[in-house]
C-alpha positions as CSV (number, residue, x, y, z in Angstrom):
1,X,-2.7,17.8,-52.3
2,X,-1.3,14.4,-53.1
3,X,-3.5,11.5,-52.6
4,X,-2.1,8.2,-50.5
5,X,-1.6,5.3,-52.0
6,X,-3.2,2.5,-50.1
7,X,-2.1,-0.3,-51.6
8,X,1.3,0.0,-50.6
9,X,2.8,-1.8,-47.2
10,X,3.0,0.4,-44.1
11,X,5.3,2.9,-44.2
12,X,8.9,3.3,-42.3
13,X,6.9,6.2,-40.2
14,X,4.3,4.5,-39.1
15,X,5.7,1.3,-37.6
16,X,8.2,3.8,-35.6
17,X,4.6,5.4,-34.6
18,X,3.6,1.8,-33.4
19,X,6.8,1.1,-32.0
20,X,6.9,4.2,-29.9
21,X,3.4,3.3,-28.4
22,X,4.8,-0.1,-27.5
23,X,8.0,1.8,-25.9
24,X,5.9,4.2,-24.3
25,X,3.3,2.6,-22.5
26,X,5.9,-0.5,-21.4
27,X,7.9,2.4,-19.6
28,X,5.5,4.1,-18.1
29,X,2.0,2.0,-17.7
30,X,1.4,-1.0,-15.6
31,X,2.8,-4.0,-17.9
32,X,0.8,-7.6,-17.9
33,X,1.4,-10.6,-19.1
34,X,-1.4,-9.9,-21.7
35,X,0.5,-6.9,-22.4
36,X,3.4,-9.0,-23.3
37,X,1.7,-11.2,-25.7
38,X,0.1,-8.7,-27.4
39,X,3.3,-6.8,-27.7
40,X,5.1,-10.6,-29.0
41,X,1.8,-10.9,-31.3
42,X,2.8,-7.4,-33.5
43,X,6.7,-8.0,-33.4
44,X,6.3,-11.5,-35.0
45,X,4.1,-9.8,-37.5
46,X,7.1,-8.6,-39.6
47,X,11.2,-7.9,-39.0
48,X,10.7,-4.0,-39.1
49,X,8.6,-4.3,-36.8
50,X,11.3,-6.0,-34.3
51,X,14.1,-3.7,-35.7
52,X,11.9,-0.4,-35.2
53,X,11.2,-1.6,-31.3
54,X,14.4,-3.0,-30.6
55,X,16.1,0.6,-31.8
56,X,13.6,3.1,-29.7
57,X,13.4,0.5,-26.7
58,X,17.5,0.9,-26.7
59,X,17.3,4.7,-27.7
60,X,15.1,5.4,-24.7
61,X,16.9,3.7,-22.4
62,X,20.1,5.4,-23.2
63,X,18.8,8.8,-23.5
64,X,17.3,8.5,-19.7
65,X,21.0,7.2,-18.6
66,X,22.7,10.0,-20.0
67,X,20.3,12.5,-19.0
68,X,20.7,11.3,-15.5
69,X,24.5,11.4,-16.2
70,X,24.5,14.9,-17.1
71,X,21.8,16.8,-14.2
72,X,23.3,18.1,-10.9
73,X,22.7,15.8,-8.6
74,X,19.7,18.8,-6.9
75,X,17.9,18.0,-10.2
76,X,18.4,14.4,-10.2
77,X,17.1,14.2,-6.4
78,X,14.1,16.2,-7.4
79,X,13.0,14.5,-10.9
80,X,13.4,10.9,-9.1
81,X,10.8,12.0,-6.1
82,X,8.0,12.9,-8.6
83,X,5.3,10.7,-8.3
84,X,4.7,8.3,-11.4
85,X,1.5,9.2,-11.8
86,X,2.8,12.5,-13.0
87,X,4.8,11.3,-15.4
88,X,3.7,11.8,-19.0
89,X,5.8,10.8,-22.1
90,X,4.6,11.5,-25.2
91,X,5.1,9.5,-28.4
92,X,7.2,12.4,-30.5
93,X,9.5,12.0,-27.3
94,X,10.4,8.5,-27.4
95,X,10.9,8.6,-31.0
96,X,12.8,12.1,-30.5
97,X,15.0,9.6,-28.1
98,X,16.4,7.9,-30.8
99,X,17.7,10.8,-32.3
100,X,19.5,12.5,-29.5
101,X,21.3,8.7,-28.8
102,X,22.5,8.8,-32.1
103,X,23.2,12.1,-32.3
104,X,25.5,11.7,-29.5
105,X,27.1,8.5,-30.6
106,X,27.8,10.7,-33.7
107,X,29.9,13.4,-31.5
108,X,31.6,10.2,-29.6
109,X,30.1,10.8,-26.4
110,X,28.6,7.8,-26.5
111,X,30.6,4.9,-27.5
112,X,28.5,1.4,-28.5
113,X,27.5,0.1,-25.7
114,X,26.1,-3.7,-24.9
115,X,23.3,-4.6,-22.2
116,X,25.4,-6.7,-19.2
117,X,23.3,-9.4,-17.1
118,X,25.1,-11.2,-13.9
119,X,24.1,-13.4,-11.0
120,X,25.7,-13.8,-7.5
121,X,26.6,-17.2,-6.1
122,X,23.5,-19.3,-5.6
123,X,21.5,-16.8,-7.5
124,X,19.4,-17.8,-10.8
125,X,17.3,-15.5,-12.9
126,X,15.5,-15.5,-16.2
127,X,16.1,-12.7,-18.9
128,X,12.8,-11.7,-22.0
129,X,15.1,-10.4,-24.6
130,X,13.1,-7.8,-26.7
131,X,12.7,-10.6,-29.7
132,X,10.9,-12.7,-27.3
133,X,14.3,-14.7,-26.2
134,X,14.7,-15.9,-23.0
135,X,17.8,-16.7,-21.6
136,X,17.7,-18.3,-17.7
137,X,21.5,-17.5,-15.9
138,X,22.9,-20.4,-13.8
139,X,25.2,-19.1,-10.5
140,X,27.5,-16.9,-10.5
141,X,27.4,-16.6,-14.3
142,X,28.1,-12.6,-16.2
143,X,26.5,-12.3,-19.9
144,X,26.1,-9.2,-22.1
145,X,23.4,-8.9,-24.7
146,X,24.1,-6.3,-27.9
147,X,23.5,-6.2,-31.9
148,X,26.3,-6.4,-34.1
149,X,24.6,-5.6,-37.5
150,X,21.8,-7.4,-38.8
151,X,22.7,-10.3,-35.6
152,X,21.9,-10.5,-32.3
153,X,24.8,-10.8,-30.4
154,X,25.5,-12.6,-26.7
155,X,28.7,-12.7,-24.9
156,X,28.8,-15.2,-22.2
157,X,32.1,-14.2,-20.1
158,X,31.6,-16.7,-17.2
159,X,29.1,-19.2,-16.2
160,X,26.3,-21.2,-17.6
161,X,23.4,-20.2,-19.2
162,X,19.9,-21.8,-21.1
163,X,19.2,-20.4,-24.5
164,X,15.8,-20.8,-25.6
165,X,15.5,-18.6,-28.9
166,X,13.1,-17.2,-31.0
167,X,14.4,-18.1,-34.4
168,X,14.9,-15.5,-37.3
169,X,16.6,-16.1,-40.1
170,X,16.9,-12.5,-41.4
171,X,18.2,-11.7,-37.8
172,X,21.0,-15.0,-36.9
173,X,21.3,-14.9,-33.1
174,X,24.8,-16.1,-31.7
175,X,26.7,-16.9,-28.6
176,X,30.0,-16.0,-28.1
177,X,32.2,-18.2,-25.2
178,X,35.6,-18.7,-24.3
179,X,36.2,-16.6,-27.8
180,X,34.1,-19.5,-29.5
181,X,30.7,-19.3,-31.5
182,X,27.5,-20.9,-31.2
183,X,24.9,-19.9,-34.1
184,X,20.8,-20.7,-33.4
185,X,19.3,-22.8,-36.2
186,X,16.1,-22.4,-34.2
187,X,17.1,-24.1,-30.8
188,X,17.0,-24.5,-27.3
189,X,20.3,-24.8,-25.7
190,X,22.4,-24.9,-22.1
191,X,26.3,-23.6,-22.7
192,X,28.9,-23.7,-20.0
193,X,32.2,-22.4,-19.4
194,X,34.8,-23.3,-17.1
195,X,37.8,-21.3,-18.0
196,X,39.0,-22.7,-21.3
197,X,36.6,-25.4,-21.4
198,X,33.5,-24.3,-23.1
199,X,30.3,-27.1,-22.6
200,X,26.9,-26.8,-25.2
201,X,24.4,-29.5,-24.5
202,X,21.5,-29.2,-27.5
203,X,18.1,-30.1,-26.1
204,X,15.6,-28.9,-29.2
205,X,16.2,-27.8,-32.9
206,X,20.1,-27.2,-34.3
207,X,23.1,-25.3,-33.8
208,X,26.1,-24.2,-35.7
209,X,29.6,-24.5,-33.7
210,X,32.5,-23.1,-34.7
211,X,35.7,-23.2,-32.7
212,X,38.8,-20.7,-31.8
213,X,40.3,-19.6,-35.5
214,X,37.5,-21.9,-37.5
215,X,39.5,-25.0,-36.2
216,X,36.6,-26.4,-35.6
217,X,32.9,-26.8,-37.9
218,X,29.9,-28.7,-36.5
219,X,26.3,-28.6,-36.6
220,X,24.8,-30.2,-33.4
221,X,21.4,-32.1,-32.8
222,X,19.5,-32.7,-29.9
223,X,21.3,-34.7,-27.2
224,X,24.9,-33.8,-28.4
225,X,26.7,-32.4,-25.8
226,X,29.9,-31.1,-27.3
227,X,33.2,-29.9,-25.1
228,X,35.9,-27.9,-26.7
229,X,38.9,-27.3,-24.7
230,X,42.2,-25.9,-26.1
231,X,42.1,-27.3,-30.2
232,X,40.3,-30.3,-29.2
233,X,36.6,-31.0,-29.7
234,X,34.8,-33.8,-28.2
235,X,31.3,-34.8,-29.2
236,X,28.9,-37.4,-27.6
237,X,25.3,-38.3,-27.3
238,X,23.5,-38.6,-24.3
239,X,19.8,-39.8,-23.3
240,X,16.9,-37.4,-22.5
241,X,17.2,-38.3,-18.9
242,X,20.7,-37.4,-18.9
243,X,20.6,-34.2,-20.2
244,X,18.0,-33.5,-17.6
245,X,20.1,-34.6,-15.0
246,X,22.8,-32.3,-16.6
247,X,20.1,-29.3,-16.7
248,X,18.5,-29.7,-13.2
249,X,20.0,-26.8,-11.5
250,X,16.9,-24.7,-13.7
251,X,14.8,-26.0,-11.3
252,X,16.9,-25.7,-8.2
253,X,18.2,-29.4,-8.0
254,X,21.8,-31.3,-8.3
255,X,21.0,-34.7,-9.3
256,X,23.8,-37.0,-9.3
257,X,24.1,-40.6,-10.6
258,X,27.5,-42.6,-9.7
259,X,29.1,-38.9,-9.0
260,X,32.4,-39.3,-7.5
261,X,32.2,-36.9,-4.5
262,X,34.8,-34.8,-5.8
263,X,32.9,-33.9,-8.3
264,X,30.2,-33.4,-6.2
265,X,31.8,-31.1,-3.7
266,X,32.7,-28.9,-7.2
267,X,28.8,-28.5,-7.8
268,X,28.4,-27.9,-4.7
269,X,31.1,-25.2,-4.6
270,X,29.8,-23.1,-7.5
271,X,26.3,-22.5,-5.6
272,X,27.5,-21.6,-2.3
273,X,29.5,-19.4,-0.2
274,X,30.4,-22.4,2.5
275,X,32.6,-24.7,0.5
276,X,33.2,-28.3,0.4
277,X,36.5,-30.5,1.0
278,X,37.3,-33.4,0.2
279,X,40.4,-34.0,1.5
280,X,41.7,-37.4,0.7
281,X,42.0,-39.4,-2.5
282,X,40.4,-42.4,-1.3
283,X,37.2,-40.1,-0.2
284,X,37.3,-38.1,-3.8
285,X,37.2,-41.3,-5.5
286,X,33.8,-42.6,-3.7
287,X,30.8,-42.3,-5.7
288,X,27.3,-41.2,-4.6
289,X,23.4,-41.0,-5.7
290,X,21.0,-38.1,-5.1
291,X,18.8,-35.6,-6.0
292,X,20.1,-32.4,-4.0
293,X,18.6,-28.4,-3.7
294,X,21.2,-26.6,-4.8
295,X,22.1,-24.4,-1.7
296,X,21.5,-27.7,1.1
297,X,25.2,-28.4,1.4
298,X,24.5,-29.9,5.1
299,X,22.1,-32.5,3.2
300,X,25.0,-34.0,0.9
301,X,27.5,-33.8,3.9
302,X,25.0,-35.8,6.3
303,X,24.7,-38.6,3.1
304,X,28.3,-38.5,2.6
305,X,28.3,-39.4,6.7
306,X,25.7,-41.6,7.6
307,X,25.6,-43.7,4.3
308,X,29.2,-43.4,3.1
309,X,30.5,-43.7,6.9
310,X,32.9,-40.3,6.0
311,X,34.4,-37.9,8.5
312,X,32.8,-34.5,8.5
313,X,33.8,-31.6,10.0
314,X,31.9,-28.2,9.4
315,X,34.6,-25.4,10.1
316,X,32.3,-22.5,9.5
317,X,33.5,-21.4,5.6
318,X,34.5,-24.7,5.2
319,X,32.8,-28.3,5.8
320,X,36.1,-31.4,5.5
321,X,35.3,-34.5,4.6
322,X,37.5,-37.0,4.5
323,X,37.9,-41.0,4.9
């Protein structure tokens, strides 16, 4: 019988052991916030560690999908009405998960497949990525989360969303919008799109831009705010109460400062259902102060009344108003 060696590191097997108890009891135990520290504690011990979880934690949650996929809907019925308490999942099984996953990628019935996040209109919501990430989603706003290689990988299709990342080097985390790339340097940063128009504002630490067909190289620092629309990139700098201004709607609010009210009535627009008109030029052109929740429309209408002296009519979808 051989004799261990016990000065080497830990081996492959046993982190996977580790990581499977991490998978395990977060599927099917009552999860804590100490929970989650404690989990964050042993992932930030080493990159394995992260890699091991990251690949049993997306194993699992695949095998369940497909095994769902493939039951008669009789057994589905039946499996979901068992009580949790009589649940039990073994270790060997969630590791066992990652190889049925793969070996079902392997036959191509299952194609690569990335983790898709959205919010409704009005709706916010904050994502834990598995690395300890969080990314908060603005309205109406569609991102999908997925490894490509060595780097995690984010695809914001529409919307706005706040990026604060857990930095790994050995790992690079990037952001892919309106087919252009954002690259963490250890950062915390807002990115919008609007169509074509793709806007990153840097509040902490660094990122790498770089635009459609590498047109476009930049590092940005806090307070840049960059926009790149078409081939063109604008950079500027703005003050730490500007960019919170700029970033209040993670806390509910639409804070405006000389706003002209058509660009008001935009805001306004992308966080609720009842839209506002402004129908005239010489009312667009009107600016206006004001810190605003985000879904009281009615409040900014009554302001652009009683203070501006505008016409406003609310026609049930739609509230006019107009010199």
């Amino acid at each position: 019988m051989s004799v261990p060696n016990t000065t080497r590191p830990v081996g492959a097997q046993e982190i996977t052991d580790q990581a499977a108890d991490w998978v395990e009891r977060k599927m099917h135990s009552t999860w804590s916030t100490a929970d989650d520290a404690a989990l964050e504690s042993w992932l930030a011990e080493a990159p394995s560690h992260r890699i091991a979880f990251w690949r049993l934690e997306g194993a699992w949650g695949e095998t369940s999908r497909l095994a769902a996929l493939r039951s008669p809907p009789s057994l589905r019925s039946r499996a979901m009405s068992v009580p949790r308490n009589r649940l039990t999942v073994s270790k060997s099984l969630v590791v066992a998960a990652v190889i049925v996953a793969f070996g079902f990628a392997a036959s191509g019935y299952l194609a690569p497949r990335d983790v898709t996040y959205s919010t409704g209109i009005g709706e916010r919501k904050t994502l834990t990525l598995a690395d300890g990430s969080q990314i908060e989603l603005n309205t109406s706003t569609a991102l999908r989360a997925g490894r490509s290689g060595n780097t995690r990988k984010v695809w914001l299709d529409k919307g706005e969303a706040y990026f604060r990342v857990k930095h790994d080097a050995a790992h690079p985390f990037e952001v892919v919008a309106a087919d252009q790339r954002i690259t963490d340097l250890g950062t915390e940063f807002n990115v919008r799109t609007d169509g074509d128009r793709l806007r990153i504002a840097v509040v902490q630490g660094r990122v790498r831009f770089d635009g459609k067909n590498g047109n476009a190289h930049t590092e940005l620092l806090p307070g840049d705010v960059a926009v790149a629309e078409a081939s063109k990139l604008s950079l500027t700098r703005v003050s730490v109460p500007e960019l919170a201004t700029r970033l209040s709607w993670r806390s509910g609010k639409l804070m405006f400062h000389h706003t002209p009210l058509a660009q008001v009535a935009a805001e306004f627009n992308r966080y609720n259902s009842q839209k506002v008109i402004v129908s005239d030029e010489q009312a667009r052109v009107l600016t206006i102060n004001g810190t605003f929740a985000t879904n009281d429309v009615h409040a900014f209408a009554r302001i652009a009344q009683s203070v501006l002296g505008l016409r406003v009519e609310d026609q049930g979808q739609e509230i006019v108003i107009s010199h």
